[in-house]
KOLROZA-158730 format. One record per residue: residue in one letter; x, y, z of N, C-alpha, C in turn. Coordinates in steps of 0.02 Angstrom, whole numbers, padded with zeros to 5 digits, always signed. Layout:
AXYZXYZXYZ...
END
This chain:
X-00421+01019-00122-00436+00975-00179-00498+00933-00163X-00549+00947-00199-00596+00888-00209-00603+00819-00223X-00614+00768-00150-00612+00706-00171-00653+00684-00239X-00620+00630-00260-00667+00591-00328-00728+00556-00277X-00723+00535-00206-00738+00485-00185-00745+00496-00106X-00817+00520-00074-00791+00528-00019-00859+00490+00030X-00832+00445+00066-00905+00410+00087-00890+00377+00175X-00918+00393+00223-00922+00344+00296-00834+00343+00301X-00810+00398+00282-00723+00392+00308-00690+00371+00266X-00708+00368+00209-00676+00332+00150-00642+00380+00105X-00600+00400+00055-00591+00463+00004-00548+00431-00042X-00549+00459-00102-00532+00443-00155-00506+00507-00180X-00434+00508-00192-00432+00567-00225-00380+00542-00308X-00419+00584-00350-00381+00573-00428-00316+00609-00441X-00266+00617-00431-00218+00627-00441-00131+00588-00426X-00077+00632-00448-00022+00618-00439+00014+00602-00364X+00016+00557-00321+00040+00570-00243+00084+00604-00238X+00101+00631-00286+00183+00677-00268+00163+00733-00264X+00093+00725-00297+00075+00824-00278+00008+00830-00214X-00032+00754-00207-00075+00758-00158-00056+00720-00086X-00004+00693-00103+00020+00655-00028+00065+00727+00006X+00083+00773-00010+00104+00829+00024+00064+00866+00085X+00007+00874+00058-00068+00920+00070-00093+00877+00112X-00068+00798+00144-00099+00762+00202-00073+00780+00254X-00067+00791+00342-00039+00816+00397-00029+00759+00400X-00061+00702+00423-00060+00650+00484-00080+00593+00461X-00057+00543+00470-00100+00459+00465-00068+00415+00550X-00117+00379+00561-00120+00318+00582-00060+00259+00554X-00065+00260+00482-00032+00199+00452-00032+00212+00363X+00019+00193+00324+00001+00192+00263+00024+00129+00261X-00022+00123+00207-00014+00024+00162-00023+00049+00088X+00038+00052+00041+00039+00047+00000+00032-00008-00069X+00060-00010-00125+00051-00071-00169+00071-00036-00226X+00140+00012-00227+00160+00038-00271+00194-00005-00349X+00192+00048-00392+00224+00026-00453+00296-00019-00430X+00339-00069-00462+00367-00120-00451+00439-00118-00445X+00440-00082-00500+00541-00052-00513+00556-00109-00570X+00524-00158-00595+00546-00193-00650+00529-00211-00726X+00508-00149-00737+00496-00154-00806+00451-00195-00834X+00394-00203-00790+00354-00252-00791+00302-00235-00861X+00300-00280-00910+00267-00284-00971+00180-00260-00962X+00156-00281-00903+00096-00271-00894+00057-00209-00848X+00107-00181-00860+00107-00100-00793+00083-00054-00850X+00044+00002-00811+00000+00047-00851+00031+00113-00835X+00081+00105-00798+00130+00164-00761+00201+00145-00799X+00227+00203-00785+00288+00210-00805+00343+00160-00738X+00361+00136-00768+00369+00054-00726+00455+00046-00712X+00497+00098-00705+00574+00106-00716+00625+00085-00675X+00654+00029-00663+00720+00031-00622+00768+00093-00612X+00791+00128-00654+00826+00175-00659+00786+00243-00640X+00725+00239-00615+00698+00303-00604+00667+00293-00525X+00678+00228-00510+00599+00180-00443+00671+00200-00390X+00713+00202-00375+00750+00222-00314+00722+00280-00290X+00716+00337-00351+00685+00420-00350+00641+00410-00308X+00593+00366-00332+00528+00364-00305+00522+00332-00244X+00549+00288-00216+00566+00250-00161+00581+00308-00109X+00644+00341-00133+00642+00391-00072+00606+00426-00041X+00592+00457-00090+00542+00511-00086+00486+00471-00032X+00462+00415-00066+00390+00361-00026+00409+00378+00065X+00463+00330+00062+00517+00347+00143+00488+00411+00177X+00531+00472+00121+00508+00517+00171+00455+00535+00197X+00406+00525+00148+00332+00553+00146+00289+00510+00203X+00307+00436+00188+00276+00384+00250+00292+00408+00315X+00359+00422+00331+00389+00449+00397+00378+00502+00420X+00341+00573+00373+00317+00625+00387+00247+00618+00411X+00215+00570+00373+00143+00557+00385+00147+00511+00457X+00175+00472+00455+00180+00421+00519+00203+00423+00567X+00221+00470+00621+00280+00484+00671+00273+00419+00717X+00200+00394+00710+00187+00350+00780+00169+00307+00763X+00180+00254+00726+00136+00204+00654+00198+00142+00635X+00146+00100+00581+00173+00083+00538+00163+00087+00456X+00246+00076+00427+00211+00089+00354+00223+00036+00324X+00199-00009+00270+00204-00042+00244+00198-00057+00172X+00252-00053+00136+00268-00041+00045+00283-00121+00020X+00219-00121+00001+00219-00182-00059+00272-00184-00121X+00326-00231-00120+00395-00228-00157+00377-00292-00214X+00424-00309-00250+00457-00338-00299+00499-00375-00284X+00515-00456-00266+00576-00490-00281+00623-00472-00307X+00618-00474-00373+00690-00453-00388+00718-00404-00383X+00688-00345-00336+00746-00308-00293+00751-00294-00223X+00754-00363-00219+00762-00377-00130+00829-00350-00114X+00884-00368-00154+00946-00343-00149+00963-00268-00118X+00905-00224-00158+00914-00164-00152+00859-00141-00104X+00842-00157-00050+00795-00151+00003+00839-00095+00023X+00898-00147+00064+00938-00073+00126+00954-00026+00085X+00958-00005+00026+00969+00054+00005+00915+00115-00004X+00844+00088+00018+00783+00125+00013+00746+00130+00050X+00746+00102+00099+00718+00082+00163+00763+00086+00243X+00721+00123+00287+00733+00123+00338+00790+00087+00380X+00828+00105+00422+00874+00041+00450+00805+00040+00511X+00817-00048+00511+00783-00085+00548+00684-00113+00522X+00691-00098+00468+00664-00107+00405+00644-00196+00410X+00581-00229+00387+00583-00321+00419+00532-00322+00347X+00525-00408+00337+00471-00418+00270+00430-00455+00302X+00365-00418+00297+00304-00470+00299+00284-00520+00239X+00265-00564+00241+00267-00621+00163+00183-00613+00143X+00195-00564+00117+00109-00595+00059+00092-00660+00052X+00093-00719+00074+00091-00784+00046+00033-00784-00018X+00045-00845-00063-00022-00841-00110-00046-00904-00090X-00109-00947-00088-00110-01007-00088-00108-01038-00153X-00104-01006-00227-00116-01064-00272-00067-00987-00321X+00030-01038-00336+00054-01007-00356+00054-01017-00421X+00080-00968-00454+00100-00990-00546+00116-01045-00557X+00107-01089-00617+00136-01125-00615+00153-01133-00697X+00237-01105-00713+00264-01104-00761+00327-01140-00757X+00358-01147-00825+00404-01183-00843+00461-01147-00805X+00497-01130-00770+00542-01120-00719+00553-01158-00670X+00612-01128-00623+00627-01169-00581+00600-01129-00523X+00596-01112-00465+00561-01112-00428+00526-01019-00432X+00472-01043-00430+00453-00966-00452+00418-00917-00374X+00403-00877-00401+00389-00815-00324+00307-00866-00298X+00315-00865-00245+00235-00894-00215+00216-00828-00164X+00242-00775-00162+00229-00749-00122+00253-00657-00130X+00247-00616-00111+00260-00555-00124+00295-00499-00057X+00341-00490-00058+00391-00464+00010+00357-00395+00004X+00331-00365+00080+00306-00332+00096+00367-00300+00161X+00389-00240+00124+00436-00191+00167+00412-00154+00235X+00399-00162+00291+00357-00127+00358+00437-00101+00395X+00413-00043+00427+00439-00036+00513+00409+00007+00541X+00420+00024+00578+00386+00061+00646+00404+00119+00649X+00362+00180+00662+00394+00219+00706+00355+00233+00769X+00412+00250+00807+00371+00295+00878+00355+00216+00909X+00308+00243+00980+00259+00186+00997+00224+00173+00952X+00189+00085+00941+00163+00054+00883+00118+00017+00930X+00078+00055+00972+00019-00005+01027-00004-00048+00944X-00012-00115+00962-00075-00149+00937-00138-00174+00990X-00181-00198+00941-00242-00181+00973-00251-00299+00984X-00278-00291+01044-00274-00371+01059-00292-00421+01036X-00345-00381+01004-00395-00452+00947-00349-00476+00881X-00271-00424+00877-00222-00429+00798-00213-00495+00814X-00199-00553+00773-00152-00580+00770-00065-00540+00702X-00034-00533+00757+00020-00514+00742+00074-00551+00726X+00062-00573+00633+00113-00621+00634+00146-00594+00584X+00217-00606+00539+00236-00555+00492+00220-00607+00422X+00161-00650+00411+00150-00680+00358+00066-00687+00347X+00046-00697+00293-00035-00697+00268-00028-00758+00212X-00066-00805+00229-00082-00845+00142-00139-00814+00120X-00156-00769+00086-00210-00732+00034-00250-00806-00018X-00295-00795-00018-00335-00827-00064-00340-00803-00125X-00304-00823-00191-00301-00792-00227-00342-00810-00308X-00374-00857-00270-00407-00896-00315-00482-00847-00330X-00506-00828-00413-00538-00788-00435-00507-00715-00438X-00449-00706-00417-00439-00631-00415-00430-00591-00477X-00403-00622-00542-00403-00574-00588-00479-00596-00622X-00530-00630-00600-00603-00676-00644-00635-00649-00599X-00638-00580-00549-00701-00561-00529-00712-00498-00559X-00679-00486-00622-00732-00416-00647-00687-00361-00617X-00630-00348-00597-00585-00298-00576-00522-00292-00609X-00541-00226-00661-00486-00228-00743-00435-00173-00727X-00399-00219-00673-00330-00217-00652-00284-00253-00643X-00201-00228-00666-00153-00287-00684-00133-00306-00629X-00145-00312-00552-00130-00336-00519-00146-00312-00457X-00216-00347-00439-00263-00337-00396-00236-00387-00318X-00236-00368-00288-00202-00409-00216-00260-00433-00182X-00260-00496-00143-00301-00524-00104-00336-00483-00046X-00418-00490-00062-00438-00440-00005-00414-00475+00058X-00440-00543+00066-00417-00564+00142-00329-00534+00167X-00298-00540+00121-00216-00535+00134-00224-00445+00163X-00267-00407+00121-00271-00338+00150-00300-00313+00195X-00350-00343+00232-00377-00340+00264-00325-00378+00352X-00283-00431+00333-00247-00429+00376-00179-00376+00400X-00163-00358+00352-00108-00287+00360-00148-00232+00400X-00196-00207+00351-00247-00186+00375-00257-00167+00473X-00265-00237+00485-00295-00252+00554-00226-00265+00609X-00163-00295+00581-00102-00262+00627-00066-00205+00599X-00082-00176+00572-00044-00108+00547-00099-00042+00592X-00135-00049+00598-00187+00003+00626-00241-00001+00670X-00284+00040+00709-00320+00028+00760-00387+00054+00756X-00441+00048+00777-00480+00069+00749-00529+00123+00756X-00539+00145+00688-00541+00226+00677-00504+00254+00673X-00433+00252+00680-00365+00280+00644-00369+00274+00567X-00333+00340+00528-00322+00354+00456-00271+00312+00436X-00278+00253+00385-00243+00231+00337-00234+00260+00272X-00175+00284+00248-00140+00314+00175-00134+00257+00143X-00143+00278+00084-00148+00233+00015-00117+00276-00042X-00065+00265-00041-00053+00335-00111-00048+00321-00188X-00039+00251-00184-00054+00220-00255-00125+00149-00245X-00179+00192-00221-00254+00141-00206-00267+00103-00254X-00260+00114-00319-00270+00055-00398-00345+00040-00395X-00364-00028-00365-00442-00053-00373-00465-00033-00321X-00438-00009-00253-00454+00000-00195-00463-00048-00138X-00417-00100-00175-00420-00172-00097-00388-00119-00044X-00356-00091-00030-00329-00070+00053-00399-00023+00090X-00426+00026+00037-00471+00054+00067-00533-00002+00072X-00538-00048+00019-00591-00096+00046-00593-00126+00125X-00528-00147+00133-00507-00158+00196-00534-00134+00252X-00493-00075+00241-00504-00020+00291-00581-00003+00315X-00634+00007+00259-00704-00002+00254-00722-00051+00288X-00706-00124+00290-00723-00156+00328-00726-00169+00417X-00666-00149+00422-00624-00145+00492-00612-00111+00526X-00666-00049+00499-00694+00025+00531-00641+00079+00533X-00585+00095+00489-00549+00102+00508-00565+00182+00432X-00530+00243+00428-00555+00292+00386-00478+00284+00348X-00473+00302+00274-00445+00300+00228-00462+00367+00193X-00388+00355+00148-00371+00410+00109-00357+00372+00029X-00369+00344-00010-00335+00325-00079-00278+00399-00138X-00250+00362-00158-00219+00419-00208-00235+00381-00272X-00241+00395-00325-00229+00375-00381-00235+00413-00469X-00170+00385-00499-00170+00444-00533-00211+00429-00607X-00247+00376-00612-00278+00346-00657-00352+00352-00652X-00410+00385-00700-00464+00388-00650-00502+00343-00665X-00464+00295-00727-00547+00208-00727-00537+00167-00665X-00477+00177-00635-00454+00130-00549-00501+00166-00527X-00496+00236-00517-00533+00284-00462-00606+00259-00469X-00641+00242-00519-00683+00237-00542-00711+00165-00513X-00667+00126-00534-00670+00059-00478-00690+00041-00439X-00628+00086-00398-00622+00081-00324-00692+00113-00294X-00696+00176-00331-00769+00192-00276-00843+00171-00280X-00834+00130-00369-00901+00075-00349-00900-00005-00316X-00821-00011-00279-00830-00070-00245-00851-00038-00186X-00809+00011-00145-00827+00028-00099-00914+00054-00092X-00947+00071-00142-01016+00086-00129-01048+00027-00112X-01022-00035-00133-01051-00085-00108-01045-00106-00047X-01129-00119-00004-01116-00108+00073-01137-00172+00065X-01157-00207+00032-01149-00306+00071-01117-00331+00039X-01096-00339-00037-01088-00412-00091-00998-00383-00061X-00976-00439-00032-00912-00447-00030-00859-00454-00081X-00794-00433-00106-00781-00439-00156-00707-00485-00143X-00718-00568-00150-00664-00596-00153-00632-00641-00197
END
C-alpha cells in the first residue's frame, strides 16, 4: 500500500487500521488517541459504546502483536474507567494527560485531565535523559484557535512527552488512529520514525502539511 505521506521516517497512510495495522511486522511503541466509546456529539467516527469493547480488543491484540518488547499507550475516556479491566491487559496503570486550563462549566467537578491506558511488554529499557513520570500538564491553551479542523486535537508538549518515555531513539512509533498528526509530530521532533493510520483523508491531509513544516512549531 502506498503511503499518503512519506517523509525523513515519517508515513501517513489513508485508510481503515483494521485492514492496514495487520500489514505492519514490528514497532518500538504505539501511542494511540482512539475514538472514545461515548457517543460523543462531536465525533466524525462512528463513536459506539455497544460496538468500542469490539474495537478495544481487537486494539490489545494488535498493540501486543506489534510490541513484544515496548510500550503501548491508548488514549481513553473517563467515563469508562470502570470498564478498563475488561479491555486491557492485567497489570495495565494510567498515565494522567493533565490540562493546565480546564473547562469551565456549570457542573460539579468536571474532567481536568484525560486517563491514558499504558503497560509494558518484554524488557522496556528507557533511555536516561526520560523523565519518567506517569503524569504531563499539556498546555492547552490555543489548541482548538491554531487553525487545526479537528474535534479534538491533544497537546503537542503532552505528546511529545509520551513520546520521549514510551520510546528510544530511532525506534518505530504506531499511530493507528493519527487524526491531525500530534503523535507523529512528536515523533518528528524526537528523532524517532512513525507510522500514522487514518481513515479520513482531510486529517491525512493535515497531518502531512504540519509535518512538512521543518521550523514554525505548532503549539
Amino acid at each position: 500500500m502506498k503511503p499518503y505521506y512519506s517523509h525523513a521516517g515519517i508515513e501517513i497512510y489513508h485508510g481503515d487500521c483494521r485492514e492496514v495495522l495487520p500489514t505492519i511486522e514490528q514497532a518500538g511503541a504505539v501511542i494511540t488517541d482512539p475514538p472514545f466509546g461515548i457517543s460523543w456529539g462531536r465525533a466524525t467516527w462512528e463513536d459506539s459504546l455497544e460496538q468500542y469493547p469490539v474495537l478495544m480488543h481487537w486494539l490489545v491484540s494488535e498493540c501486543n502483536r506489534l510490541v513484544p518488547n515496548g510500550w503501548c499507550f491508548v488514549f481513553q475516556a473517563m467515563p469508562n474507567v470502570a470498564l478498563f479491566h475488561q479491555w486491557f491487559p492485567e497489570g495495565w496503570r494510567i498515565y494522567a494527560a493533565c490540562k493546565n486550563f480546564a473547562q469551565i462549566r456549570p457542573t460539579g467537578i468536571w474532567h481536568s485531565w484525560d486517563p491514558v491506558v499504558f503497560w509494558g511488554n518484554g524488557q522496556t529499557p528507557r533511555e536516561k535523559e526520560a523523565v519518567n513520570r506517569d503524569y504531563f500538564v499539556g498546555n492547552v491553551a490555543g489548541v482548538f484557535g491554531d487553525g487545526i479542523d479537528h474535534p479534538c486535537p491533544k497537546p503537542l508538549d503532552t505528546m511529545q512527552h509520551i513520546v520521549s518515555i514510551a520510546s528510544s531513539s530511532g525506534s518505530l512509533i504506531v499511530e493507528p488512529f493519527c487524526g491531525s498528526g500530534s503523535t507523529l509530530w512528536a515523533a518528528k521532533q524526537l528523532g524517532r520514525k512513525a507510522i500514522g493510520i487514518e481513515i479520513e483523508e482531510k486529517y491525512c491531509e493535515i497531518a502531512a502539511k504540519r509535518l512538512s513544516q521543518e521550523v514554525l512549531e505548532f503549539t
